[in-house]
Every structure is written in C-alpha cells, then in structure tokens.
N, C-alpha and C positions, 0 to 999 in steps of 0.2 A: 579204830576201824574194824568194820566185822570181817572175823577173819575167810569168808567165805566169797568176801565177794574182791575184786581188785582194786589195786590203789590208783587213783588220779591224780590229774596236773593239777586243773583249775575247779576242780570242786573236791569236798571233803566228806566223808561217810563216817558217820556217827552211830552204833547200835545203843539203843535205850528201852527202860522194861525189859529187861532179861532177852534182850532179840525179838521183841515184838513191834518196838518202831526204830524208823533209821531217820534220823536227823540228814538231810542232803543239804549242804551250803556251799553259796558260789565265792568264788572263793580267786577275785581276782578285783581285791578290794582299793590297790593300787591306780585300776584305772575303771575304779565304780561297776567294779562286778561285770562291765561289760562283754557282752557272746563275743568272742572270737572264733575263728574254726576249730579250734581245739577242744575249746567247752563245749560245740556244739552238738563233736563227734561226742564227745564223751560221754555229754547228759543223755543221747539217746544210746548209746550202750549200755547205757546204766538201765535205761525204763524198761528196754529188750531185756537184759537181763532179767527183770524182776518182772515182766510177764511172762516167760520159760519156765521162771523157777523162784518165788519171791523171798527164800530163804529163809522163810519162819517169821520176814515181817508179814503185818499186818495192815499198816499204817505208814504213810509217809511225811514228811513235814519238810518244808522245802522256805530255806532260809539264807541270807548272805552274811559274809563276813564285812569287819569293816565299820559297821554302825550307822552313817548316814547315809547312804546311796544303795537299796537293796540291789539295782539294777537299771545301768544306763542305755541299756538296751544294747544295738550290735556295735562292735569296735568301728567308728569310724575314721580311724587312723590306719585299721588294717584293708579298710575299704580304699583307702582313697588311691585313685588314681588306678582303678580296679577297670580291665576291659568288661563290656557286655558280658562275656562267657563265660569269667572269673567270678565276675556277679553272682550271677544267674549258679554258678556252680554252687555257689555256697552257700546259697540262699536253699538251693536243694537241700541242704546239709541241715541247717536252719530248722526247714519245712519238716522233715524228719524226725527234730528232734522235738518236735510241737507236737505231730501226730503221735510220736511212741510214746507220749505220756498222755494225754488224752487217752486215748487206749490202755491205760495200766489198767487190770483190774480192780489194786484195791486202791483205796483212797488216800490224795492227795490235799494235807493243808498245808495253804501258803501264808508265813509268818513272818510277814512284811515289814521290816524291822528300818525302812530307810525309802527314801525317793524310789518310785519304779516309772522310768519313761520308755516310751516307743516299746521294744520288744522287751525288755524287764515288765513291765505291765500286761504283754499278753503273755506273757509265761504265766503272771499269777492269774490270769484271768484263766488259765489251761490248770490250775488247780482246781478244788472241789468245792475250798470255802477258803476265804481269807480269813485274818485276823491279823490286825495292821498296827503299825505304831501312833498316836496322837503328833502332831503338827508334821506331818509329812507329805509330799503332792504328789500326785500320780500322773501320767499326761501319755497321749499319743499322738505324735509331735509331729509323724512322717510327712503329713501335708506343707510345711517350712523345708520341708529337707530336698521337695522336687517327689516323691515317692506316695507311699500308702500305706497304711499296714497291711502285712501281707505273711502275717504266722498267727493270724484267726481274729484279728480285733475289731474288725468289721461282721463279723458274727457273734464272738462271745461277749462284747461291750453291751450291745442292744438287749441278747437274752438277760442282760445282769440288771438291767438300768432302764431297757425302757428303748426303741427304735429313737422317738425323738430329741431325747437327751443324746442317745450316743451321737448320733449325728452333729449335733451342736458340739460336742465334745470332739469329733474326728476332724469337723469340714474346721474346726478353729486352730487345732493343735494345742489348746492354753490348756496352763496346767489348773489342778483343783485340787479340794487340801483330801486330807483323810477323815477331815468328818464329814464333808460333803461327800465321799465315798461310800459314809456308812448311814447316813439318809437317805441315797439313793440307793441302796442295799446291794451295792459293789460288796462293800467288805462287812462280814459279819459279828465281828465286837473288835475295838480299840481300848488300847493298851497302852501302861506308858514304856518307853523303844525299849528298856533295859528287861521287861516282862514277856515281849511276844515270845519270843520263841518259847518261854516256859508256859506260855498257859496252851499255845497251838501241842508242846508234849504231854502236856495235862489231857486236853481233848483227846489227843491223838490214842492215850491209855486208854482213855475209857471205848473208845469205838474199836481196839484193839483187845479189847476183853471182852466182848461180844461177838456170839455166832461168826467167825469169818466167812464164813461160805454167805452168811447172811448180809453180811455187807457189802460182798461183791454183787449178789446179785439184786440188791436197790439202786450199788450203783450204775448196772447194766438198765435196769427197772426204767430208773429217771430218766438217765441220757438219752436211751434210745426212744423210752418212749414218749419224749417231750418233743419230738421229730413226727408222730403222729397223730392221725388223723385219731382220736379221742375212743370210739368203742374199740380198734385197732388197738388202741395203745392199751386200754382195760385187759386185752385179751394177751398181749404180750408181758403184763404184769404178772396175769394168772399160771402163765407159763414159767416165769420165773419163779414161782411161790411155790410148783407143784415139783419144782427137782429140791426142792428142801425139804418135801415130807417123807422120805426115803433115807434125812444123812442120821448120820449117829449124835451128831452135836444136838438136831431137833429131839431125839428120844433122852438126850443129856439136857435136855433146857428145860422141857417138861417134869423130867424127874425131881431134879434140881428145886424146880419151884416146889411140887411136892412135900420134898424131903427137907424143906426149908433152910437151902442152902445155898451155897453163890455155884454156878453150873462151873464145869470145868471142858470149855470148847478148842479143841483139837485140830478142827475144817476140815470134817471128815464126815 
C-alpha cells in the first residue's frame, strides 16, 4: 500500500514503478466484486483524493480480485427490500463515485480481468481504455431487472460502440463476449485473464513516463472537447497546448531530444 494514501475495506492500493502508478483492485471477490455502499464511499474518496493531491501517481489501473468476475455490478442482496429513499440514497452515493473518477485528471486503464455486468461495466466504461481478458462477457443487464442504467451507460456505451449497437445492447440486456467488445472498439487489446493486469502496468509506465502535465491535459483535450461543436473544440485544444509552453518539463523534453537522451519529467 502507498504509504501516503489510507487503507480500505473493499478495494486494495497497490504503488508500482517507484510511485508512479497505483494498481486499485476491487476487491470483494466473495460476491463478484459487487458495489455495495461501502466500496462506493470509498472508490470515490479514493478519485477525491487523487484529484486534491495525486501523490506522485501518474497513471491508474483499475482491476478486480478473484479472477473470473471483474464486477457484478451493485450488490443486490444489499438492495433488496430497499424503500424508494434508501434507493435513491445510495444510488447518490453510486452516482458520485462514477462522476469523481470521470473527473480524475490523470488517466485511468481498466484491466478487465473477468465478467463486468450492469454497473461493473459502466465503471470500466468510466475508464480511459480498457484491456480485457479473452472469453469473458460484458453485459448491461438493468432493463430484466425493472431499472436502467443509470451511472452513465446510456452515454459512454454509444460514444465507445456506436448509438445503434448500444442500444440493441441496452433495450436487450444480453450479454457479449470480449472479442465482440474489442470489434466493436469497446475494449482496446485482449489478453489472456492471467496477463491483463500486467500488460494494462506495462501501458500504464510508459504513459507514466511521459510529460504529466502532458497527459493530463489531452485528457481534458479529448473529453471536453469531443462535447463540442468542432472549430470550438480546435480552440479549446489550442488552449490547452498553450499552458504547456511555459512548464519546465516542455524546456526538459526539447533538451532531452537534443542532447539525445531519455527526458526526465517532473509535471512541472
């Protein structure tokens, strides 16, 4: 655990690359990794935390214990029998911790090491990039259950996949494998289960060894400006390009090539 940040119930904190990426795994593999309120406080303490203060990571990688079920989405045993306002309270709770990581600065890979249905699938859909395990199904299932999805999966399915697929995917609830995932360019490379999470820390160094200030703000770059109107969003790029000609890491990457050497970036 790094020792910088606190310990949890139902997920675990792993520091890798010398404190440059943090391994987060859910970590409640008993009853299929599923959100209860506990995880859900906690995952969004966790994303707060590292958008305040990201503790010298750079990179995140977000993965389950357990091995076949990365995430069965919300505990329905803690649901059941739940009034309207118990619901609805937790689902707040939920909702928060979807939005606090959406919102992280820096980047998020999901290393999907097992099944992800209903809200375990919009969690990895609320990552940056997947990398998934081979024979594994994904599904958003809410529509059998009386419900919806409703912690983003009706928006970030369609941007991943296409309006008319997701739809056939949401109004069915059936599940699909991980290679029809990565056709449909849901997930971006497959793995066999016992590799993902090493190759998503593999990735995660190399985008962790690169300019940080530089990768926060392509990730601000993309998100926001894939919400715009197209000259608008040129202009919001430019804006982001023009607070990196002032940091010291840009006079370090220039020298660096130079002096033909590997840069040493600081995000500063």
């Amino acid at each position: 655990m790094h020792n910088k940040l606190p310990a949890f119930k139902t997920i675990l904190i792993e520091s890798h690359y010398e404190g440059l990426v943090l391994l987060v795994t859910l970590n409640r593999p008993e009853v299929g990794n599923a959100f209860n309120t506990l995880m859900g406080q906690e995952l969004e303490s966790l994303w707060n935390l590292l958008t305040v203060d990201p503790h010298g990571f750079r990179c995140v990688v977000l993965s389950a214990s357990g091995g076949r079920v990365f995430c069965a989405g919300a505990d329905l045993k803690e649901r059941n029998g739940m009034t309207k306002e118990q619901w609805q309270r937790q689902h707040e709770v939920f909702e928060r911790q979807y939005f606090a990581m959406i919102d992280l600065p820096i980047p998020v890979i999901g290393a999907i090491n097992g099944h992800a249905y209903a809200g375990g699938l919009e969690i990895a859909l609320c990552c940056d990039f997947l990398y998934a395990a081979n024979n594994i199904r994904f599904a958003l299932t809410e529509v059998t259950l009386g419900i919806m999805p409703g912690a983003g999966g009706t928006q970030n399915l369609p941007r991943a996949v296409g309006e008319r697929r997701a739809k056939e995917i949401i109004m069915t609830g059936k599940p699909f494998s991980s290679e029809q995932a990565h056709e449909w360019g849901l997930v971006n490379q497959l793995f066999e289960s016992q590799d993902v999470i090493d190759q998503a820390l593999n990735t995660a160094q190399v985008i962790a060894s690169n300019a940080p200030l530089s990768v926060k703000q392509t990730k601000r770059s993309i998100r926001y400006g894939s919400q715009m109107e197209l000259k608008t969003a040129f202009r919001f790029e430019i804006e982001a390009y023009n607070h990196l000609i002032d940091t010291e890491d840009r006079v370090e990457g220039i020298k660096a090539f130079n002096e033909k050497r590997k840069p040493v970036f600081k995000g500063h």
